[in-house]
Every structure is written in structure tokens, then in C-alpha cells.
MARROKOL-76821 format. One line per field, with one value per atom (N, C-alpha, C): x, y, z; atom name; residue number from 1. Coordinates in pm, 1 decimal. Layout:
u	c(X;...)
v	c(Y;...)
w	c(Z;...)
pagu	c(CA;...)
vomar	c(NUM;...)
***
This chain:
u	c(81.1;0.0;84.9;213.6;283.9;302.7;272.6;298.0;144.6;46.2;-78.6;-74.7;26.6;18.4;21.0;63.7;84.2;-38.7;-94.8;-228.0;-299.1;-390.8;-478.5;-352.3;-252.5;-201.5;-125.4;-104.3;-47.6;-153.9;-267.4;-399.6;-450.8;-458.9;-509.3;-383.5;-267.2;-164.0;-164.1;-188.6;-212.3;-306.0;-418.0;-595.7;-558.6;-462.6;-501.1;-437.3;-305.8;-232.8;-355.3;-410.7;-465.9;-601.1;-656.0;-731.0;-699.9;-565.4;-495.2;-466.0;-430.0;-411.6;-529.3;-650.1;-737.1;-798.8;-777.7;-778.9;-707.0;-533.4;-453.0;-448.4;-451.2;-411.9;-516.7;-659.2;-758.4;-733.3;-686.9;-687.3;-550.0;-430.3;-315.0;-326.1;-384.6;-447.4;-511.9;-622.2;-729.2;-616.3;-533.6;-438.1;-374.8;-319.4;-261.4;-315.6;-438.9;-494.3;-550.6;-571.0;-654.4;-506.8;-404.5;-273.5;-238.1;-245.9;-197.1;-292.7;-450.0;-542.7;-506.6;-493.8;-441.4;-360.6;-211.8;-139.4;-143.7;-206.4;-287.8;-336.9;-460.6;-534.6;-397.4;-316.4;-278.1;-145.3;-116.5;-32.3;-47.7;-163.0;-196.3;-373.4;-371.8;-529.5;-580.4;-729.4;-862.0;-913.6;-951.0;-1008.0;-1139.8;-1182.0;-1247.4;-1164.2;-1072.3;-992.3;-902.0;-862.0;-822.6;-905.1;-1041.8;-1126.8;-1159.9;-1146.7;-1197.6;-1067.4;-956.4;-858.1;-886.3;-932.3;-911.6;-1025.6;-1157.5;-1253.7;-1229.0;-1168.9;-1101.3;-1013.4;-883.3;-822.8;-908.7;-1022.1;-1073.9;-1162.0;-1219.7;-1300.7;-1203.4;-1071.7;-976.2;-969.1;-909.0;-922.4;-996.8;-1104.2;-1271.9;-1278.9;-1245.4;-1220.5;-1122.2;-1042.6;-889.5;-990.4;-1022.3;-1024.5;-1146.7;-1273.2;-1352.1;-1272.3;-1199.9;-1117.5;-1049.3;-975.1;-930.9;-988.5;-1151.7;-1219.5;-1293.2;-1278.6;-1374.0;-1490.4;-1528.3;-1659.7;-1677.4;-1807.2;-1948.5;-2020.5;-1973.7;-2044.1;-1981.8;-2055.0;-2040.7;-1928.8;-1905.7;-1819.1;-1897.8)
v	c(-120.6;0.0;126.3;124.4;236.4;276.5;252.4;347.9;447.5;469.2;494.0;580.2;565.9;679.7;881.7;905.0;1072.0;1076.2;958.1;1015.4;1150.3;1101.2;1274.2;1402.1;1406.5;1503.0;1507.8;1449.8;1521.4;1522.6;1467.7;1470.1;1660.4;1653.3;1849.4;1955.5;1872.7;1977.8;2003.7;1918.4;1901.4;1957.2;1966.8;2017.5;2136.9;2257.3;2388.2;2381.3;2292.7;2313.5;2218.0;2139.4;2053.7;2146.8;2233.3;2326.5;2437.3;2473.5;2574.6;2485.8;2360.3;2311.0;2240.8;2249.7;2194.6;2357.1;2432.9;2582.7;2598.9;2611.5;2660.6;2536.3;2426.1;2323.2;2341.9;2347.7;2336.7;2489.0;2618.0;2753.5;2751.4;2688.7;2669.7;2599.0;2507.9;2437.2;2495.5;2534.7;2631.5;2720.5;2792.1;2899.4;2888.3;2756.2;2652.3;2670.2;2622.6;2592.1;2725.5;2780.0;2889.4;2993.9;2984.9;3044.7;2963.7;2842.1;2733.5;2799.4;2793.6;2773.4;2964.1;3064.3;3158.9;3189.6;3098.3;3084.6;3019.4;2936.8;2869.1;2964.6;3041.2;3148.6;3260.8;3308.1;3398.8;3352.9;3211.5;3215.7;3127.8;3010.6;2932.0;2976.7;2997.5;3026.0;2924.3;2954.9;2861.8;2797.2;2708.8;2652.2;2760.6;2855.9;2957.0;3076.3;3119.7;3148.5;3156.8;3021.3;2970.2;2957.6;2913.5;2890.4;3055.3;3177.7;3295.6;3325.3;3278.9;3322.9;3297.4;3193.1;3087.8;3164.3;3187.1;3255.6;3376.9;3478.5;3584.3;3573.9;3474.6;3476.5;3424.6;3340.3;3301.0;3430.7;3484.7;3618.6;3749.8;3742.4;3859.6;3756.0;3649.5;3659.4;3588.2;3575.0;3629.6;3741.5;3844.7;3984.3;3994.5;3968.6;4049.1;3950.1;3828.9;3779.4;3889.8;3894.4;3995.6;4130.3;4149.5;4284.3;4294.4;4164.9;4158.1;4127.1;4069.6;4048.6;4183.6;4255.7;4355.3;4343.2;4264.2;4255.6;4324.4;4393.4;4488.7;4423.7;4271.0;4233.4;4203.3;4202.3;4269.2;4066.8;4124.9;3993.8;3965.0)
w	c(0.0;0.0;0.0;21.6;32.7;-96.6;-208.4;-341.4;-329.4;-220.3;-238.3;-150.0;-63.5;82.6;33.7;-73.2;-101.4;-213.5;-250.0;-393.8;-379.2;-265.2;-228.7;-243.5;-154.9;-136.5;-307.2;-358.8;-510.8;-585.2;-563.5;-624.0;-591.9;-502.4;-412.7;-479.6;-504.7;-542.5;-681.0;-737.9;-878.6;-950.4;-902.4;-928.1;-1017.0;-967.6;-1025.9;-1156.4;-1151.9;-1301.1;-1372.2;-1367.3;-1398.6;-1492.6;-1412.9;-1446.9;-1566.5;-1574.4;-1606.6;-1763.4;-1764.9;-1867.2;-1925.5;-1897.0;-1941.9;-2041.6;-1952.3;-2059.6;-2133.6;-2099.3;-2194.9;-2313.5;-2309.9;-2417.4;-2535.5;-2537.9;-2618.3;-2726.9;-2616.6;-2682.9;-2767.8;-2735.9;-2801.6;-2929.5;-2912.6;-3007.5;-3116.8;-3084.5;-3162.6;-3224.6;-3195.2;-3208.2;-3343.3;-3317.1;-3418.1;-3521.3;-3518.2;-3629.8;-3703.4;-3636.1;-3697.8;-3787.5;-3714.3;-3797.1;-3890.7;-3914.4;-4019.2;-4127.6;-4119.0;-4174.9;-4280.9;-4191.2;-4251.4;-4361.6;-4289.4;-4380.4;-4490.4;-4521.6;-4648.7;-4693.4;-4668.9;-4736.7;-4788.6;-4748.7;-4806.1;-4934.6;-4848.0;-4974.9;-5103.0;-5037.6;-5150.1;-5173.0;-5344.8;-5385.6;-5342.1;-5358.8;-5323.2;-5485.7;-5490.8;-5582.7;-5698.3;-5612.1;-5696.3;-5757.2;-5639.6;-5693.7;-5848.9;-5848.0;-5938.6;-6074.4;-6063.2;-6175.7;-6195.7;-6117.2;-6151.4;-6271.9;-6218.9;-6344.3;-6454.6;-6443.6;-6544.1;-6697.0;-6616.5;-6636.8;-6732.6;-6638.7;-6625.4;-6799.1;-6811.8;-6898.6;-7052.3;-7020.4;-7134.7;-7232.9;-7099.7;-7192.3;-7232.3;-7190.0;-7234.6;-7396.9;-7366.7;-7523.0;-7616.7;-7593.1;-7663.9;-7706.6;-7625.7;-7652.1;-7746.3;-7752.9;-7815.9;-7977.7;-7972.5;-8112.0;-8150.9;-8090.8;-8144.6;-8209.6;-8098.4;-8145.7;-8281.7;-8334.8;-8397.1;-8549.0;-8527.9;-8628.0;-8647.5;-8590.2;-8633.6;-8531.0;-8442.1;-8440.6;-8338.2;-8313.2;-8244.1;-8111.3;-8101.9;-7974.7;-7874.6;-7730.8;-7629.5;-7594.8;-7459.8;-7397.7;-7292.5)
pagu	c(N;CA;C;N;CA;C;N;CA;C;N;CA;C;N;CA;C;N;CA;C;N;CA;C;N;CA;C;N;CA;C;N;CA;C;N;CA;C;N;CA;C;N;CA;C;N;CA;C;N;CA;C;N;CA;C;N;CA;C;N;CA;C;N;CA;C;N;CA;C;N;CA;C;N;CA;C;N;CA;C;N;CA;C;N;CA;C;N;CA;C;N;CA;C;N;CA;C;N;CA;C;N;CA;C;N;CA;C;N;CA;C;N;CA;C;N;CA;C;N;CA;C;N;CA;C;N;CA;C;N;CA;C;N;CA;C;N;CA;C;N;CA;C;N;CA;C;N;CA;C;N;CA;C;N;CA;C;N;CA;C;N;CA;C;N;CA;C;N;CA;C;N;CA;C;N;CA;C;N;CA;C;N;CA;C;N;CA;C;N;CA;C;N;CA;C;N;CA;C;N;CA;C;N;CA;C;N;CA;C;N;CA;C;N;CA;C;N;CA;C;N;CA;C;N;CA;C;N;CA;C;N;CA;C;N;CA;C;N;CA;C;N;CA;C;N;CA;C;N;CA;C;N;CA;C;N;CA;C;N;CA;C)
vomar	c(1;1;1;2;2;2;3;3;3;4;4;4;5;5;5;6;6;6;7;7;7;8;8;8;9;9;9;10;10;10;11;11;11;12;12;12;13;13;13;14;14;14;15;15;15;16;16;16;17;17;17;18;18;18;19;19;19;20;20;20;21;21;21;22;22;22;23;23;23;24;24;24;25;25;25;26;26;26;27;27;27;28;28;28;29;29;29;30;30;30;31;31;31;32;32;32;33;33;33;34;34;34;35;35;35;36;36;36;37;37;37;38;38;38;39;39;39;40;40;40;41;41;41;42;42;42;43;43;43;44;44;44;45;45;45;46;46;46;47;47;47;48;48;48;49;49;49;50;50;50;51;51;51;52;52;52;53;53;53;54;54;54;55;55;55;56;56;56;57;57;57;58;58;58;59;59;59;60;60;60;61;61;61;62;62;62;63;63;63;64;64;64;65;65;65;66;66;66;67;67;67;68;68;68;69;69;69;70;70;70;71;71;71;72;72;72;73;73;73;74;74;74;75;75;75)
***
């Protein structure tokens, strides 16, 4: 029984970090992620992103061939 004799007392001593890390671990966490998730957004495009270019580059030259035929209608 003597590995059982100090439980309560490191059990009562323990409680507040115990508390303290049941807060700080979940918000560190969250922290994490939410800066990862950032850094994705700014340096890699999004999938609409991408198709807006794409978009974007097909009607410039729609345009330029109209332009170049002569033609009067709209893009």
C-alpha cells in the first residue's frame, strides 16, 4: 500500500495546473490551427480562386479575337 500513501495530497496539489491546462491546451491548439489555416489562405489560392482566373483569362481573349475580327459584340 505504500505506493498509495501521497495520492490525495499530489492529487489536491495538482488540481489547479490541472485546471490551467485543461484551458490553456484546447486555446493553443485552436491557435494553431486557426494560424496554419491563414497561412494557407494567403499564400496558396482557393479553388475559386483559381477557376476565376481561369474565367477571367478566357473572356480577355474572346475579346482580343472579337477585337481583332472587327466585331461589335459585347463579352
Amino acid at each position: 500500500m505504500f505506493p498509495f500513501v501521497m495520492v490525495t495530497y499530489h492529487t489536491f496539489q495538482t488540481r489547479s495546473m490541472t485546471i490551467v491546462y485543461l484551458f490553456f491546451v484546447p486555446v493553443a491548439a485552436m491557435s494553431i490551427d486557426v494560424i496554419g489555416k491563414l497561412f494557407g489562405n494567403m499564400f496558396f489560392p482557393s479553388q475559386t480562386q483559381i477557376h476565376r482566373e481561369i474565367e477571367r483569362k478566357q473572356l480577355d481573349e474572346k475579346a482580343k479575337n472579337l477585337a481583332m475580327r472587327g466585331g461589335s459584340e459585347t463579352v
